[in-house]
C-alpha positions, 0 to 999 in steps of 0.5 A: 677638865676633870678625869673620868672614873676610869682614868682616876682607877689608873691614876690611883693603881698607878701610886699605888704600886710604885709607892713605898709608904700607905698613909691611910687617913680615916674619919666617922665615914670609914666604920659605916660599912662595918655598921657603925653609926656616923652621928651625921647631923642631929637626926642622924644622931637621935636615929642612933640614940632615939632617947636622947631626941626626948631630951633634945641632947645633941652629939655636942651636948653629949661628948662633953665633960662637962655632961660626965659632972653633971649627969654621969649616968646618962654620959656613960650611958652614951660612952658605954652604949658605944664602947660596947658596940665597938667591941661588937662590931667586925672591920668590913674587908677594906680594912684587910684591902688596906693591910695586903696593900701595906704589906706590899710596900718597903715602909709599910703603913701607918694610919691618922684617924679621927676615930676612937673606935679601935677599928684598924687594931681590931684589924690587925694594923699594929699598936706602934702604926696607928696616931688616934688624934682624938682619943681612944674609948678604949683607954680611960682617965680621971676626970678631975685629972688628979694625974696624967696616967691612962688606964685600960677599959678592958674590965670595964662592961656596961650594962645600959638601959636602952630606953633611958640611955643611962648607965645601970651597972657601977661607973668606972672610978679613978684607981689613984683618987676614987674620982669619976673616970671618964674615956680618954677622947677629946671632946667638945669644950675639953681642957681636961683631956689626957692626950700623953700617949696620942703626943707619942704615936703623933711623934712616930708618924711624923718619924715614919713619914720623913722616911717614906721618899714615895708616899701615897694617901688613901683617905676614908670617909673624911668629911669637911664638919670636922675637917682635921682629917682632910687638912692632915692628908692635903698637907701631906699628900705630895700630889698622890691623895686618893680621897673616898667620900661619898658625900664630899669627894671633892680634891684639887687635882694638884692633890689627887682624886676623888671617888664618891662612893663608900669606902669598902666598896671604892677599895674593891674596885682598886684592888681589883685594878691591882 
């Protein structure tokens, strides 16, 4: 028999409170109610980037290196169209729900996400507490990888034709070799991809995990597409996972509860229960 809502509410609050340690685990379904696209499925993706259905060019099309060698103009245009809209785009309250929550407990908290958007440190969640699994579009590498250095995105500022979806403004090139540069995300098909720095927060969250003796999971918009997040938070929810996915909320209840709802407004009715 499955808990009623109310009775997940208490079950949840009750981890909550008593918890030393917050894991927040986080995929595309998280920045939704911040008004990002999550490119679900194809019209979903060509509703974000109506010029790519001409093209029949799908998100897997696009987030390839191999889209940077052959048509950079349009590669950026699609990487530099989100980078700008990332750094448009204001957390929605869940984000500061999570931190209150966080600052309540002995070891804090610490964030795995799938998303390259830079959405928790825009939040205020700190640099040394967030594990980007995929990458960042906030950092850039070379793409013929002639060195495994990083750099920032900052000076970088696209202009994109929203029509054509291509890059007008001048590509951002490698300051070693004068090559292409391209964001340090992982991709589709990537054997290229820079992943130095991500190695490192990795070893700091598992670090901060085997300190953590109470731990609970909230995990936020994580679907079974790309099921990294999910998988990450079951194996290390030690029966206290609160999963929020209004698509797929499912959990075995040896891992905890799920609500299907979306996430910033899940998050209100927890803390109000706090």
């Amino acid at each position: 028999m499955s808990d009623s809502e109310d009775e997940k509410l208490d079950k949840a609050v009750a981890w909550l409170r008593d918890a030393d340690g917050l894991l927040i685990t986080a995929g595309a379904g998280m920045g939704v109610d911040s008004g990002l696209p999550d490119f679900r499925g194809r019209e979903g993706f060509w509703r974000a980037y109506p010029a790519l259905r001409h093209q029949r060019l799908s998100f897997e099309d696009m987030a390839n290196p191999t889209r940077f060698a052959e048509h950079p103009e349009l590669a950026w245009g699609f990487y530099g169209h989100r980078l700008e809209l990332y750094r448009a785009t204001v957390p929605h309250e869940g984000f500061e729900i999570l931190r209150r929550w966080s600052d309540r407990m002995r070891h804090g908290a610490f964030v795995f996400t799938s998303n390259v958007d830079g959405q928790f440190q825009k939040a205020g969640f700190p640099e040394q507490r967030v594990h980007e699994c995929h990458g960042s579009i906030h950092t850039l590498q070379c793409l013929d990888v002639c060195t495994t250095d990083t750099w920032s995105a900052t000076e970088f500022h696209p202009v994109v034709n929203e029509e054509t979806a291509t890059l007008e403004s001048p590509m951002p090139r490698c300051p070693r070799c004068g090559a292409l540069a391209r964001p340090n995300i992982l991709m589709f098909r990537d054997y290229g991809w820079i992943n130095v720095s991500y190695e490192k927060q990795r070893e700091r969250l598992d670090a901060w995990i085997s300190a953590v003796s109470n731990l609970v999971v909230v995990e936020l918009g994580a679907g079974k597409a790309l099921p990294t997040v999910r998988r990450f938070s079951e194996r290390n929810a030690r029966q206290q996972l609160i999963r929020i996915n209004p698509r797929e909320p499912n959990t075995n209840r040896l891992h905890g509860v799920g609500f299907g709802d979306g996430a910033a407004s899940t998050l209100k009715r927890l803390d109000a229960r706090l």
